[in-house]
N, C-alpha and C positions, 0 to 999 in steps of 0.2 A: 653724493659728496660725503668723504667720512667724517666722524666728526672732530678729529686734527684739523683737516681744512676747513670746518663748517670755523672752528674758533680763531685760526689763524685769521683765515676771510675776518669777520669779526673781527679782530685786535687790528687789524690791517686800517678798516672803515672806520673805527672809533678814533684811529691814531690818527689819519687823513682829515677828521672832520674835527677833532681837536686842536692840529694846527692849523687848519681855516680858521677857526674861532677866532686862534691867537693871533695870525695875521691881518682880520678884519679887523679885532679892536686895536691894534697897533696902525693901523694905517688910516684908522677913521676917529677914535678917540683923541679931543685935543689932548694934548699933554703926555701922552702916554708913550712907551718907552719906544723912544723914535730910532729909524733906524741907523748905526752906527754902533750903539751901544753894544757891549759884549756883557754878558751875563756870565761870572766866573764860578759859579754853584750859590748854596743858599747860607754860606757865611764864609768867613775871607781871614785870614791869622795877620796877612802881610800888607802889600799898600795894594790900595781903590785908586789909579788913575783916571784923567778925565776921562768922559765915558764907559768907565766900568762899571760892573752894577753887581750885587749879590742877589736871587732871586728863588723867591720860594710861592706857589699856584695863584701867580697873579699879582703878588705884593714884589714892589723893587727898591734896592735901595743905591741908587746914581750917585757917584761923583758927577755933578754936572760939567760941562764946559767953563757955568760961570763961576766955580770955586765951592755952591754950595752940595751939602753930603743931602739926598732929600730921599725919604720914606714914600712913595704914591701906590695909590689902588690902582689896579687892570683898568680902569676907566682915564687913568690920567692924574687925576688928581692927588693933591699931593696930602699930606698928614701929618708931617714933621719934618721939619729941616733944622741943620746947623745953624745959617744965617752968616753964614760965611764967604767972604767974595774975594776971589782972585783969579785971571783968567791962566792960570798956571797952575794950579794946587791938587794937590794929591792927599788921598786920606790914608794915615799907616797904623795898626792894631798896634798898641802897646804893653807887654805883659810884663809886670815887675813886681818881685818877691817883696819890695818894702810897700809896696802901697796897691792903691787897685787898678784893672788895667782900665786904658781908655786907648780912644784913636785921637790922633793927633793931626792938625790937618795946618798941610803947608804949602808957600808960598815957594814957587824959584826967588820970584824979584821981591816977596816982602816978608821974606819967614814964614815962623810961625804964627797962623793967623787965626787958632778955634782947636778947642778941643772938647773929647764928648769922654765922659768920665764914666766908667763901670763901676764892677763890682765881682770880689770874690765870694765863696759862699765859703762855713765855716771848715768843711771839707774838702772841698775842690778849690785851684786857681781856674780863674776865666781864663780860657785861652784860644778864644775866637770872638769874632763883634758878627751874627746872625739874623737874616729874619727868616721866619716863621709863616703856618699857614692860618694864621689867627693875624696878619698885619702887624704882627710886633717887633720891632728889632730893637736886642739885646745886645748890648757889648759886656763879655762874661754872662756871671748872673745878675745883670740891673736892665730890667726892660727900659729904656731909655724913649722910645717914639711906641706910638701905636696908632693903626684906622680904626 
């Protein structure tokens, strides 16, 4: 075998037994990111509908079904949440030149229900809400939740 295919093989086997991992702790962890959910990359500018998620090796961060925006570890569990309840709510980045950005998270039938406020830094505007391979999510530069 030359060693193109010796590495290929290899990237192949690593890639196949990595999404076992992710599959087993997904379907055997309570809490953990159940299926339905889409994972739209590891930070979002525009809106988190219910069940979308932004996700970075392991850490998620869900619009849930029941309105709230929640931070959990690969095992389920969760870290930080909005605290926010509507079974219609959507969460949208907010980026604004007079102040700092935040996501704003709303209601069809009740408004605006919660919002998670950032932070610019003194050279950059924030202009995405992120998390990270340390469990942290950011909206701009204000780490707001962390595992």
């Amino acid at each position: 075998m030359t060693r193109i295919a010796r590495a290929l093989s290899l990237t192949l086997a690593t890639s196949t037994l990595t999404t076992v991992a992710f599959a087993t702790t997904t379907a055997t962890a309570p809490g953990a990111m159940a299926a339905g959910i889409t994972c739209v990359g590891s930070s979002f500018s525009a809106t988190l509908n219910i069940n979308m998620a932004i996700c970075h090796s392991g850490y998620t961060v869900t619009m849930q079904d029941n309105g709230d925006l929640v931070l959990r570890r690969s095992n389920g569990s969760a870290c930080w949440a909005s605290g926010t309840r509507a079974p219609d709510a959507s969460a949208t980045y907010n980026m604004t030149v007079a102040g700092p950005p935040y996501i704003q998270i709303n209601s069809v039938s009740r408004g605006k229900i919660g919002r998670v406020m950032g932070a610019h830094n003194y050279a950059h505007m924030g202009t995405s809400a992120s998390v990270n391979n340390k469990g942290e999510f950011w909206v701009g530069y204000k780490k707001v939740g962390w595992c």
